[in-house]
N, C-alpha and C positions, 0 to 999 in steps of 0.2 A: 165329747165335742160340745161345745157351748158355741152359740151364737151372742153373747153379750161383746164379745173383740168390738168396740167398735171401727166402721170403717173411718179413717183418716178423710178431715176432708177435702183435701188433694186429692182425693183418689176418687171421690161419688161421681165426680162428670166422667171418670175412665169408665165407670163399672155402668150408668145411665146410657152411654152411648154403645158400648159392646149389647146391654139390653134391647135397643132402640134397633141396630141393626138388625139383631135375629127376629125382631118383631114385626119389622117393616118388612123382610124377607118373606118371613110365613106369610101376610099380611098378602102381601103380592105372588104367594104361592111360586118363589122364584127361589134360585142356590145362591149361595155364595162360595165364592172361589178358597178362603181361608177363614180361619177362625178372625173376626172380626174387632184386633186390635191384640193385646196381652194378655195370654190364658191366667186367671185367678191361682195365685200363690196356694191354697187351700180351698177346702171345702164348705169353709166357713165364708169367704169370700166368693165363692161359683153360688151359694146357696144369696147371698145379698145381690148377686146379678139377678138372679132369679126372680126373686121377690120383688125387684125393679122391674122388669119385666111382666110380671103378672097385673104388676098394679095398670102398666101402660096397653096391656091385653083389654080387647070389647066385650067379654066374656066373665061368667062366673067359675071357679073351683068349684066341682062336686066329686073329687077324689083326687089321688095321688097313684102313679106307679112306684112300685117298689124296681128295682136294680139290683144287683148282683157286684159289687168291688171287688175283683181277683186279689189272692193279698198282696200280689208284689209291686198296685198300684194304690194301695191304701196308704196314707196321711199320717200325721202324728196324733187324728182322733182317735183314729184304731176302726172306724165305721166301719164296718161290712156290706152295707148297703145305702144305698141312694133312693131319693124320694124327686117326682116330676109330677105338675100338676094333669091333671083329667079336666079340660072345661066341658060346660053343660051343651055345647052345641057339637060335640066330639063323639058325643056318645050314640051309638044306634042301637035296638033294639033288633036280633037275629028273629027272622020272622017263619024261615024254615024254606027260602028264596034264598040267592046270591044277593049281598049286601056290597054295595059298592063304598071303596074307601080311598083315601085323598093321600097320596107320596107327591114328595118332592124329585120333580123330574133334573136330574142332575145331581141332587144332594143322596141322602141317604132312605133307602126305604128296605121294611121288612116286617115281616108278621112274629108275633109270637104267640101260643098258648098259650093260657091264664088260668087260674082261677082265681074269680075276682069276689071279697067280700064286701057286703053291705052290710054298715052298722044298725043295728035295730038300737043302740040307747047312746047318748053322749059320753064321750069319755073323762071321768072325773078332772076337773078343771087345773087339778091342785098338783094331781100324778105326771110327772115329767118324765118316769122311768118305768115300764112295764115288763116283768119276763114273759115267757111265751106260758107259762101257765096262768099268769095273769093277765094275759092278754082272751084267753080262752074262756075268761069269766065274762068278759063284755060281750054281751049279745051281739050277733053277728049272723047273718044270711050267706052262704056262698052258692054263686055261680059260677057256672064255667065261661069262658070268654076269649076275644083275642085283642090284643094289644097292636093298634099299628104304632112302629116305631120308626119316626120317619123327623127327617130335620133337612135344612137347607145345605148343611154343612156334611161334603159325602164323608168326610174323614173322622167327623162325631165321636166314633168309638175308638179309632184307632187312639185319637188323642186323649184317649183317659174321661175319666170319673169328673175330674174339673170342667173340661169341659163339656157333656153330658150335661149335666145339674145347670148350666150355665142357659142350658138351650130347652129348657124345660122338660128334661130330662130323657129328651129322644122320643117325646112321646106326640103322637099326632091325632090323637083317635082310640074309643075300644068301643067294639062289638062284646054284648053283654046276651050269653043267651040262656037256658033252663037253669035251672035250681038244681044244686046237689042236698040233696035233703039229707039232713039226720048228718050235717060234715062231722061231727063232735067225733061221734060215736063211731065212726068209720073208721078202717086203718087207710094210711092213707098210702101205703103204699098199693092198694088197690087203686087208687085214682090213678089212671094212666091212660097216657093221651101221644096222637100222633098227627103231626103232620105231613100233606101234601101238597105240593106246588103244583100244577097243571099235569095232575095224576104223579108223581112221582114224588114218593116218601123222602123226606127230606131231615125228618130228625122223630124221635121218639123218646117216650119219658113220662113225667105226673107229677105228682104230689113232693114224690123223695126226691126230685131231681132238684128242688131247690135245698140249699141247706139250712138245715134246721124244722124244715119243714113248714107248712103254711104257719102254725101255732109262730115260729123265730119271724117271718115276714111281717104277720101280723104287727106282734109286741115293737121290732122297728118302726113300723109307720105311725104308729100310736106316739114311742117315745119321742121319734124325731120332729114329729106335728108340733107336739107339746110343747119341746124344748124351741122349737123357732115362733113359739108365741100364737100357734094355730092349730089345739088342739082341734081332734075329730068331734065331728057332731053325727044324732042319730043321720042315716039317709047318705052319707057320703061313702065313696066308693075306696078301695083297697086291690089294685091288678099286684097280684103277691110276687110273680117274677116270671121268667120263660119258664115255661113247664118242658120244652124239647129243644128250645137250644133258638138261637135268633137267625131267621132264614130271608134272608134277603129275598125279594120281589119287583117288578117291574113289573111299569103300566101295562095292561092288557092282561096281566099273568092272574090264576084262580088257584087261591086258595082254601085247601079243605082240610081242617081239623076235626078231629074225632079224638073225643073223651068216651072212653069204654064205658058202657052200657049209663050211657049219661045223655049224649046228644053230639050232633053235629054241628058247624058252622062252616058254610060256603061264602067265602067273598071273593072282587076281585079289588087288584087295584088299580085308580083311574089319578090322571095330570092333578093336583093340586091346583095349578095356575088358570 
């Protein structure tokens, strides 16, 4: 998948105001009733809503979530996964208390497990393509973490991958908490992690539950940064995908993940608006 297609410019006020709505929506921590005009022909087009979007955000990128594409919603790029910005006022730090987190009351909200990396060096400027062995060469810190995944739009996922990426890719938020030390070296199918909704287990998994495993998430976020003109730099964040599966949540509800002999993360989730 290349992002060089330019958009037609008949088309930049379509794609500027579909931007403008989801932003003003967050913005006012409010839902909207339907997808906010023509869902983007491709991926290459959901990702330039995007990019519209961030520019008209108050906020700085200091990562990206990865996503997960089923194949039988995948494109003629052939992508397997999807990238959403992480802004710097999104982020909280798990203090070892319940961490309170922000869903759209109406739209869509839900927690996921993470593990999330941080890059310790920039990624060569020049590399647009990384495998996951080459992606295991860039220095990299991982943490475990949770993802809220939360959008004004409650239908978000039903309607696919276009528009996801369109909405900043479902992402509202991540709780970033201890270090897995020595990740390299680990198998990872010992990383495994579960969730709970207000005591009651709701999904289970780790490391393998993504495909390809952290090393395949990585090398995507790498390639696809590159290729849309923004590579990763040291310091910025990588949530690699749901670790147990995407568990819906409502205001008042308390979530508790648990990463085996790693750590805990308690939050709940509160109004948006």
């Amino acid at each position: 998948m290349s992002n060089d297609a330019a958009t037609p410019p008949s088309s930049t006020s379509t794609l500027s105001a579909i931007a403008q709505r989801f932003v003003e929506a967050r913005r006012a921590g409010v839902s909207l009733p339907d997808f906010p005009g023509q869902i983007p022909d491709d991926l290459v087009t959901a990702y330039q809503v995007q990019d519209i979007a961030i520019s008209q955000w108050h906020d700085h990128v200091v990562g990206w979530k990865v996503g997960y594409i089923a194949a039988e919603r995948r494109d003629a790029s052939g992508d397997e996964r999807l990238l959403g910005p992480i802004f710097s006022q999104k982020v909280w730090n798990a203090t070892g208390g319940t961490t309170e987190f922000p869903i759209f009351v109406g739209g869509f909200g839900a927690v996921e497990a993470e593990y999330v990396l941080v890059l310790g060096a920039d990624a060569p400027a020049e590399q647009t393509h990384f495998t996951p062995e080459q992606a295991a060469q860039l220095p990299a810190t991982l943490f475990i973490g949770v993802e809220i995944a939360s959008s004004p739009l409650a239908t978000i996922n039903q309607l696919g991958p276009r528009v996801v990426i369109s909405d900043f890719g479902n992402n509202n938020g991540l709780i970033l908490g201890p270090e897995v030390t020595d990740w390299l070296a680990r198998d990872e199918a010992a990383l495994t992690a579960q969730t709970l909704i207000d005591d009651q287990v709701v999904g289970t998994g780790g490391a393998t539950t993504l495909p390809g495993g952290l090393r395949a998430a990585y090398a995507f976020a790498l390639s696809r940064s590159a290729q849309r003109g923004r590579p990763l730099k040291r310091g910025d964040l990588i949530a690699t995908g749901n670790a147990t599966g995407i568990h819906d949540i409502e205001v008042g509800q308390l979530a508790l993940i648990r990463f085996a002999g790693i750590g805990d993360i308690s939050c709940t989730a509160v109004s948006a608006s």
